[in-house]
N, C-alpha and C positions, 0 to 999 in steps of 0.2 A: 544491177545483177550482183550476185554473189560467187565467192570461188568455188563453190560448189555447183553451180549452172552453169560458171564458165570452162569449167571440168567437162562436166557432165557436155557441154554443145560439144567441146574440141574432140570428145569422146565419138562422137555421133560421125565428126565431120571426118574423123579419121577413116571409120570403116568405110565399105571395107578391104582397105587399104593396106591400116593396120588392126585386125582386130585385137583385141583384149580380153581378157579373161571377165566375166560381168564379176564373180567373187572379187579379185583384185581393185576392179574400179570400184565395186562397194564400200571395200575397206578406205581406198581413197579417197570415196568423195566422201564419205564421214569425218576422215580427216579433215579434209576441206571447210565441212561445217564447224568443227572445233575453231577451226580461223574466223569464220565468218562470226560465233556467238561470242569469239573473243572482242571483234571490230564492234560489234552490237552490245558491248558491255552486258551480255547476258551471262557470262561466265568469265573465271581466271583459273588460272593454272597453279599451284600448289607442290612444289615438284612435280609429280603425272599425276597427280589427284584434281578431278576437275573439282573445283567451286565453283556453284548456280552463284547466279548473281538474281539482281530485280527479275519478274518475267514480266516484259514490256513487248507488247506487239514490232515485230520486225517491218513486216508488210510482204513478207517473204512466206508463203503457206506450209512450206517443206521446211525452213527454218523456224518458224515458229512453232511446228510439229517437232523438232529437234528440240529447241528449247524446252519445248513441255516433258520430253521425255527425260531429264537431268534429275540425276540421284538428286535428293535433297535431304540428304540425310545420313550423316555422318557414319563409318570412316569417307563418305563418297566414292566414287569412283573412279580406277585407272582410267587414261588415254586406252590404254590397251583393253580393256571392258568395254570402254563406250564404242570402240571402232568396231566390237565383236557382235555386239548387243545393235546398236544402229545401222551397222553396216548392212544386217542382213536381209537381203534384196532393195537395197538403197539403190541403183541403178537402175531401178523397173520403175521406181517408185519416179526420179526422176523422167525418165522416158514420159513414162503418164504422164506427166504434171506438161510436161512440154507440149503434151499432144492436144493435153484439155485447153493450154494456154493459145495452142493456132501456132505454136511456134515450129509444129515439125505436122509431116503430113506422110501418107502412104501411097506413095504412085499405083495409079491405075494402071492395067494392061490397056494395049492399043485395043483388042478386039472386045474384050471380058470385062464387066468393069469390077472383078472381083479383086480384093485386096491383095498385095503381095505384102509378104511379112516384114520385111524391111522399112525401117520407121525413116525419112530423111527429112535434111530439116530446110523451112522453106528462109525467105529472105528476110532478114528481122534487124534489130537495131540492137536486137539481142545476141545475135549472132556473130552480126558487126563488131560489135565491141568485145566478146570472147574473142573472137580471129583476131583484132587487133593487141588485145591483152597476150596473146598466144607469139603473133609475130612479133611483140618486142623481147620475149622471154622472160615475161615475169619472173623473177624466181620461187617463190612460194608453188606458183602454178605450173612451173615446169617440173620442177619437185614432185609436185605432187604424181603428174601426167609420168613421171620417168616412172616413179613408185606403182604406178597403172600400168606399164609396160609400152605406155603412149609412146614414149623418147626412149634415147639413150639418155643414161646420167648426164647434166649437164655440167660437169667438172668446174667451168670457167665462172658458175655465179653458183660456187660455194661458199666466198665470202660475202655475197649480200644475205644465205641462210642464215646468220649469227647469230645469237638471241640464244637466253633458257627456251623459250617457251616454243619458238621454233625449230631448233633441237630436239625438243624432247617428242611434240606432233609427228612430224617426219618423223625419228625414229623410230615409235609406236607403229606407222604406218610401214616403213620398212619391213621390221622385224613382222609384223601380222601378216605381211604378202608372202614373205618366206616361208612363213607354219604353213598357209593357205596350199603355197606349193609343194611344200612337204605333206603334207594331208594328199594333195593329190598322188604325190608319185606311191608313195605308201597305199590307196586305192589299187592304181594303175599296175601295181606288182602282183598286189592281193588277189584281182580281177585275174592276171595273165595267168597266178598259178591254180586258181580256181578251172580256168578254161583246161589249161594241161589235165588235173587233175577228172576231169570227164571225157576226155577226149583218149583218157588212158581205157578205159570203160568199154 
Protein backbone atom coordinates (compact mmCIF):
# COMPACT_ATOMS: atom_id res chain seq x y z
CA UNK A 1 0.00 0.00 0.00
CA UNK A 2 0.89 3.52 -0.42
CA UNK A 3 0.83 6.75 1.95
CA UNK A 4 -1.70 7.81 0.32
CA UNK A 5 -4.22 4.60 1.09
CA UNK A 6 -2.87 4.55 4.28
CA UNK A 7 -4.03 8.26 4.65
CA UNK A 8 -6.85 7.74 3.07
CA UNK A 9 -7.95 4.18 5.48
CA UNK A 10 -6.77 6.23 8.96
CA UNK A 11 -9.10 8.89 7.42
CA UNK A 12 -12.11 6.46 7.28
CA UNK A 13 -11.18 4.73 10.48
CA UNK A 14 -11.27 8.04 12.20
CA UNK A 15 -14.72 9.02 11.49
CA UNK A 16 -16.79 9.66 12.92
CA UNK A 17 -14.98 10.29 15.70
CA UNK A 18 -12.92 12.68 14.16
CA UNK A 19 -14.28 14.03 11.26
CA UNK A 20 -12.24 16.09 8.63
CA UNK A 21 -12.76 18.40 6.21
CA UNK A 22 -12.89 16.18 2.63
CA UNK A 23 -11.05 19.63 1.03
CA UNK A 24 -8.24 19.30 3.61
CA UNK A 25 -7.86 15.53 3.23
CA UNK A 26 -7.67 16.23 -0.54
CA UNK A 27 -4.96 18.48 -0.30
CA UNK A 28 -3.35 15.82 1.87
CA UNK A 29 -3.57 12.89 0.28
CA UNK A 30 -2.09 14.63 -2.79
CA UNK A 31 0.57 15.42 -0.76
CA UNK A 32 0.87 11.95 0.21
CA UNK A 33 1.06 11.00 -3.53
CA UNK A 34 3.97 13.41 -4.11
CA UNK A 35 5.83 10.92 -1.45
CA UNK A 36 4.67 7.86 -2.96
CA UNK A 37 5.75 9.01 -6.93
CA UNK A 38 8.92 10.14 -5.25
CA UNK A 39 9.48 6.27 -3.52
CA UNK A 40 8.27 5.15 -7.20
CA UNK A 41 10.91 7.08 -8.92
CA UNK A 42 8.24 8.48 -11.00
CA UNK A 43 9.15 12.04 -10.11
CA UNK A 44 11.86 14.52 -8.14
CA UNK A 45 11.61 17.55 -6.42
CA UNK A 46 13.52 20.70 -7.92
CA UNK A 47 13.09 23.19 -5.31
CA UNK A 48 8.93 22.85 -5.23
CA UNK A 49 9.07 22.28 -9.10
CA UNK A 50 7.94 18.69 -9.53
CA UNK A 51 10.20 16.65 -12.28
CA UNK A 52 8.32 13.73 -14.06
CA UNK A 53 10.42 11.16 -14.08
CA UNK A 54 10.16 7.54 -16.52
CA UNK A 55 6.14 6.68 -16.42
CA UNK A 56 6.57 3.00 -15.38
CA UNK A 57 3.41 1.24 -14.14
CA UNK A 58 3.15 1.52 -10.14
CA UNK A 59 0.63 -1.28 -9.79
CA UNK A 60 -1.27 1.30 -7.85
CA UNK A 61 -4.57 2.59 -10.17
CA UNK A 62 -4.92 5.95 -8.21
CA UNK A 63 -1.14 6.45 -8.46
CA UNK A 64 -0.58 5.60 -11.76
CA UNK A 65 -3.60 8.08 -12.63
CA UNK A 66 -1.32 10.64 -10.54
CA UNK A 67 1.64 9.83 -12.41
CA UNK A 68 -0.04 10.31 -15.82
CA UNK A 69 -1.29 13.52 -14.67
CA UNK A 70 2.38 15.31 -14.23
CA UNK A 71 3.29 18.43 -16.01
CA UNK A 72 5.72 17.44 -18.44
CA UNK A 73 6.75 20.30 -19.71
CA UNK A 74 8.73 22.95 -18.68
CA UNK A 75 8.62 25.66 -16.30
CA UNK A 76 6.72 22.35 -14.61
CA UNK A 77 4.86 22.62 -11.73
CA UNK A 78 4.71 23.92 -8.06
CA UNK A 79 4.01 21.21 -5.08
CA UNK A 80 1.42 24.02 -4.44
CA UNK A 81 -0.25 23.54 -8.31
CA UNK A 82 -0.18 20.02 -8.15
CA UNK A 83 -1.98 19.72 -4.49
CA UNK A 84 -4.65 22.38 -6.08
CA UNK A 85 -4.98 20.63 -9.46
CA UNK A 86 -4.95 16.85 -7.97
CA UNK A 87 -6.31 17.42 -4.99
CA UNK A 88 -9.68 18.20 -6.16
CA UNK A 89 -12.01 15.53 -4.98
CA UNK A 90 -9.00 13.15 -4.31
CA UNK A 91 -10.78 11.83 -1.19
CA UNK A 92 -13.91 10.52 -3.28
CA UNK A 93 -11.91 9.41 -5.70
CA UNK A 94 -10.10 7.36 -3.06
CA UNK A 95 -13.35 6.29 -1.08
CA UNK A 96 -14.33 4.56 -4.66
CA UNK A 97 -11.35 3.05 -5.31
CA UNK A 98 -11.61 1.27 -1.72
CA UNK A 99 -15.15 0.44 -2.26
CA UNK A 100 -14.61 -1.13 -5.91
CA UNK A 101 -11.38 -2.95 -4.21
CA UNK A 102 -13.84 -4.79 -1.28
CA UNK A 103 -11.74 -3.00 1.03
CA UNK A 104 -14.74 -0.87 2.73
CA UNK A 105 -18.46 -1.61 2.60
CA UNK A 106 -21.96 0.17 3.47
CA UNK A 107 -23.81 -1.34 6.44
CA UNK A 108 -27.17 -2.55 5.87
CA UNK A 109 -30.07 -1.47 8.24
CA UNK A 110 -31.42 -4.43 10.57
CA UNK A 111 -34.99 -4.18 9.03
CA UNK A 112 -34.42 -2.25 5.23
CA UNK A 113 -31.82 -3.43 3.34
CA UNK A 114 -31.40 0.10 2.04
CA UNK A 115 -27.93 1.69 2.05
CA UNK A 116 -26.74 4.09 4.71
CA UNK A 117 -24.46 6.70 3.57
CA UNK A 118 -21.57 6.06 5.59
CA UNK A 119 -18.80 4.14 3.80
CA UNK A 120 -16.73 1.75 6.62
CA UNK A 121 -14.06 -0.22 6.06
CA UNK A 122 -14.16 -3.97 6.50
CA UNK A 123 -11.23 -6.24 7.83
CA UNK A 124 -8.19 -6.21 5.36
CA UNK A 125 -4.37 -6.69 5.41
CA UNK A 126 -4.73 -3.32 4.11
CA UNK A 127 -6.21 -1.90 6.84
CA UNK A 128 -3.88 -3.88 9.22
CA UNK A 129 -1.01 -2.46 7.91
CA UNK A 130 -2.30 1.39 7.75
CA UNK A 131 -3.44 0.89 11.73
CA UNK A 132 -0.14 -0.51 12.31
CA UNK A 133 1.84 2.31 10.18
CA UNK A 134 -0.49 4.76 12.17
CA UNK A 135 0.04 3.22 15.78
CA UNK A 136 3.88 3.51 15.37
CA UNK A 137 3.62 7.15 14.23
CA UNK A 138 5.20 7.28 11.20
CA UNK A 139 6.19 10.63 10.66
CA UNK A 140 5.63 11.49 7.19
CA UNK A 141 2.15 9.99 7.82
CA UNK A 142 1.30 11.57 10.99
CA UNK A 143 2.29 14.90 9.15
CA UNK A 144 0.47 14.42 6.82
CA UNK A 145 -2.88 13.17 9.08
CA UNK A 146 -2.20 16.43 11.53
CA UNK A 147 -2.13 18.56 8.13
CA UNK A 148 -5.81 16.78 7.56
CA UNK A 149 -6.92 17.88 10.95
CA UNK A 150 -6.71 13.83 11.74
CA UNK A 151 -3.97 14.67 14.82
CA UNK A 152 -2.70 17.20 16.72
CA UNK A 153 0.75 18.40 15.39
CA UNK A 154 3.02 15.87 16.34
CA UNK A 155 5.92 18.05 17.88
CA UNK A 156 8.19 15.11 19.10
CA UNK A 157 8.98 13.61 15.32
CA UNK A 158 9.96 16.85 13.95
CA UNK A 159 13.31 15.75 13.75
CA UNK A 160 12.72 12.63 11.79
CA UNK A 161 10.67 15.38 9.06
CA UNK A 162 14.19 16.61 7.93
CA UNK A 163 15.00 16.47 4.45
CA UNK A 164 14.56 19.34 1.35
CA UNK A 165 12.07 17.53 -0.06
CA UNK A 166 10.11 16.77 2.77
CA UNK A 167 10.11 20.20 4.09
CA UNK A 168 9.17 21.55 1.15
CA UNK A 169 5.70 18.68 0.54
CA UNK A 170 4.47 19.35 4.05
CA UNK A 171 4.96 22.82 3.72
CA UNK A 172 2.93 23.20 0.38
CA UNK A 173 0.37 21.02 2.16
CA UNK A 174 0.39 23.26 5.29
CA UNK A 175 0.21 26.36 3.65
CA UNK A 176 -2.81 25.15 0.98
CA UNK A 177 -5.02 23.80 4.17
CA UNK A 178 -4.82 27.36 5.57
CA UNK A 179 -5.90 29.17 2.11
CA UNK A 180 -8.46 26.16 1.97
CA UNK A 181 -9.65 27.54 5.41
CA UNK A 182 -9.40 30.95 4.74
CA UNK A 183 -11.62 30.46 1.50
CA UNK A 184 -13.96 29.03 3.92
CA UNK A 185 -14.22 31.53 6.67
CA UNK A 186 -14.21 34.46 3.97
CA UNK A 187 -17.52 32.15 2.40
CA UNK A 188 -18.97 31.79 5.95
CA UNK A 189 -18.81 35.69 6.46
CA UNK A 190 -19.94 36.46 2.86
CA UNK A 191 -22.86 33.89 3.42
CA UNK A 192 -23.82 35.59 7.15
CA UNK A 193 -23.96 39.08 5.78
CA UNK A 194 -25.78 37.91 2.70
CA UNK A 195 -28.48 36.24 5.17
CA UNK A 196 -28.46 39.87 7.40
CA UNK A 197 -28.73 41.64 4.44
CA UNK A 198 -32.39 39.96 3.38
CA UNK A 199 -33.63 39.51 6.57
CA UNK A 200 -33.35 43.46 6.63
CA UNK A 201 -36.11 43.27 3.84
Amino acid sequence: MTTARDLAIVALDAAPGRPVEQGDLSLALAGAEVFDLIEAKALVLDGDRILPGAQAPTGDRLLDEAAAALVRQEPYESVEDWLWRRGRGLSSAYVDDFERMGLTARPRGHRLPLRTGRTVLVDSAARRQAEARWSAGEPVLAALAAAAGLRDEPAEDAEALAGDTVTTVLAAVGDAVMELEAVRQRKAIEDAAFDNVWRGY
